[in-house]
N, C-alpha and C positions, 0 to 999 in steps of 0.2 A: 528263495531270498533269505540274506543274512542283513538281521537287523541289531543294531547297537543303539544302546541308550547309555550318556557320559552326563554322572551328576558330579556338579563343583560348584564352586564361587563365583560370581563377580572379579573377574580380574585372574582367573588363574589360568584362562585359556582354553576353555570349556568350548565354544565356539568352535576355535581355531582348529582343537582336534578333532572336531567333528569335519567339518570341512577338508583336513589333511589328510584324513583315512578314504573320505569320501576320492581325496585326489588321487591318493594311492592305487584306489580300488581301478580309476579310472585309466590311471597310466599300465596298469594291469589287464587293461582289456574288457573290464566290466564295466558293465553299468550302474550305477552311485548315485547317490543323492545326501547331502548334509542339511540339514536345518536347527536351529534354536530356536528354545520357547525361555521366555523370563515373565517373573513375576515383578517385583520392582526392580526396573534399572539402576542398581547401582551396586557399587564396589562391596565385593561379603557376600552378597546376596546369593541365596540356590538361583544354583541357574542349571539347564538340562538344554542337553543337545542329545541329536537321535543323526542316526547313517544309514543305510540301506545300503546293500549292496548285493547284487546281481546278474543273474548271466540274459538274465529277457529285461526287455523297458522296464520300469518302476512307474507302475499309475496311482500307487500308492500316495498323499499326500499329508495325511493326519500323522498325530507324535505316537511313535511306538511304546503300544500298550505290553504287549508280550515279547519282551527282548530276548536275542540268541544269548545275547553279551551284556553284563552292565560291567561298564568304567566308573571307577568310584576317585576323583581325584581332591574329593579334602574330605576324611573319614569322621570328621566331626558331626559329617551331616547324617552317617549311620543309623543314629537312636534317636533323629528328630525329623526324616526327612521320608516316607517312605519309598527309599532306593528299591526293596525288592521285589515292588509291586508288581505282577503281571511274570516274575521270570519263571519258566518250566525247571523242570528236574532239569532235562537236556542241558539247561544253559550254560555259560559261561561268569565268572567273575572277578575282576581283578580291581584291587584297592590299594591304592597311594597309603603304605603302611611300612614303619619297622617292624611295627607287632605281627604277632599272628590272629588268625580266625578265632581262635579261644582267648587270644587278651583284649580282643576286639568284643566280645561278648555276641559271638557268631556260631556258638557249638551247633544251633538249633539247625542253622543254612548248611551247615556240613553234614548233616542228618539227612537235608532234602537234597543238595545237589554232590554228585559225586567229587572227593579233596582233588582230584586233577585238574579238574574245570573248575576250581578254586587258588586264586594265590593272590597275595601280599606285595607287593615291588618298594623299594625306598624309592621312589622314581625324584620326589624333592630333593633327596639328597643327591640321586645321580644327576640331578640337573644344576645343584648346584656345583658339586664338583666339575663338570663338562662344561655348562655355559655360565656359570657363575651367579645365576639369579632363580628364587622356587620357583621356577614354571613347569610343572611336572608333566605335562601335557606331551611334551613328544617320546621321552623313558615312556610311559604308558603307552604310547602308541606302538613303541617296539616291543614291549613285554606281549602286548595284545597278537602281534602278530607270531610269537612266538610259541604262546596259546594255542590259538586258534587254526594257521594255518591257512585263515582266511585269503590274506593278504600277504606277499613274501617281502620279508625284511626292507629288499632293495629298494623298491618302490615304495615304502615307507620313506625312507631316506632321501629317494629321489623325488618327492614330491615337497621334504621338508625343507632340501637346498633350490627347489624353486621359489617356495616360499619365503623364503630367510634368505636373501644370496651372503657370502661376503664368509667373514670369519662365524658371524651368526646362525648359519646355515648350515654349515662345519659340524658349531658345537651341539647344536640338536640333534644333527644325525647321530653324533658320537655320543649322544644321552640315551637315543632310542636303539641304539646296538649295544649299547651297555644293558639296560633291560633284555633287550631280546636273551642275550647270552646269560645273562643268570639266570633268569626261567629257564633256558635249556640243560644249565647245569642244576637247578633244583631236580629238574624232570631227569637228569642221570641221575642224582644221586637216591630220588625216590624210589627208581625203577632197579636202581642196584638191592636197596632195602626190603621190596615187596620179596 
């Protein structure tokens, strides 16, 4: 079982990508499961959403303590929120950032988990260019599968224009292939450098 944990805001679609990956996972043939936990409902608020995904049933139902993957989609909550609680070496992580892991003041996480299963996406900004508004939530869901492997791009996309139909559904998919492809050109150009 690959399990995701997505920390963000109120209001920026935290939920939503938890439940698209989980569709993703599903139109791929697995087995999924998405849920959210909040603490006060309302708009700003941390809010966390967890995924699961599958090749046997999930009887799984508690919020994932030890994630394969954290999604980090508003980096403010970094150094007040504890995102990295419970993650292995093994894991994954990718965060809604211009910056890097060292401007982020992340040297220590790069010490514990290996800089591959480490990266940064401007996913706000691709989302703003593609669909016009910060929702950074679907860029992160491409860059994640771009990562990981978990989940292939397509079914990222085709789960985003079930969701969104219309010109809406368009521009998310074309935020979360935007992602996808710069993580795969970071990961040339790092493996050209090694």
């Amino acid at each position: 079982m690959f399990e995701v944990r997505i920390h963000g805001r109120g209001g920026q679609g935290v939920v939503t990508a938890a439940e698209l990956l989980s569709a993703a996972a599903f139109l791929a043939g697995r087995q999924s499961q998405a849920f959210p936990t909040f603490g006060s409902e309302r708009m700003g608020a941390p809010v966390t959403a967890f995924c699961r995904i599958s090749e046997k049933f999930i009887r799984s139902r508690e919020p994932v303590g030890k994630p394969d993957a954290l999604i980090i989609q508003d980096s403010t909550l970094l150094h007040h929120v504890p995102v990295f609680e419970g993650l292995p070496t093994s894991g994954y992580v990718l965060i809604n950032s211009t910056r890097s892991f060292d401007e982020l003041g992340l040297e220590d996480l790069l010490q514990k988990v290996p800089s591959n299963r480490c990266r940064t996406v401007p996913a706000t900004q691709l989302a703003l260019e593609q669909v016009g508004r910060p929702l950074p939530n679907a860029a992160l869901l491409g860059a994640f599968a771009a990562m990981t492997n978990q989940v292939a791009i397509e079914f990222i996309e085709s789960a985003i224009r079930e969701r969104f139909t219309g010109q809406m559904g368009e521009a998310n998919a074309a935020a979360a292939r935007a992602a996808y492809d710069l993580v795969l050109r970071k990961d040339e150009i790092h493996a050209k450098a090694s």
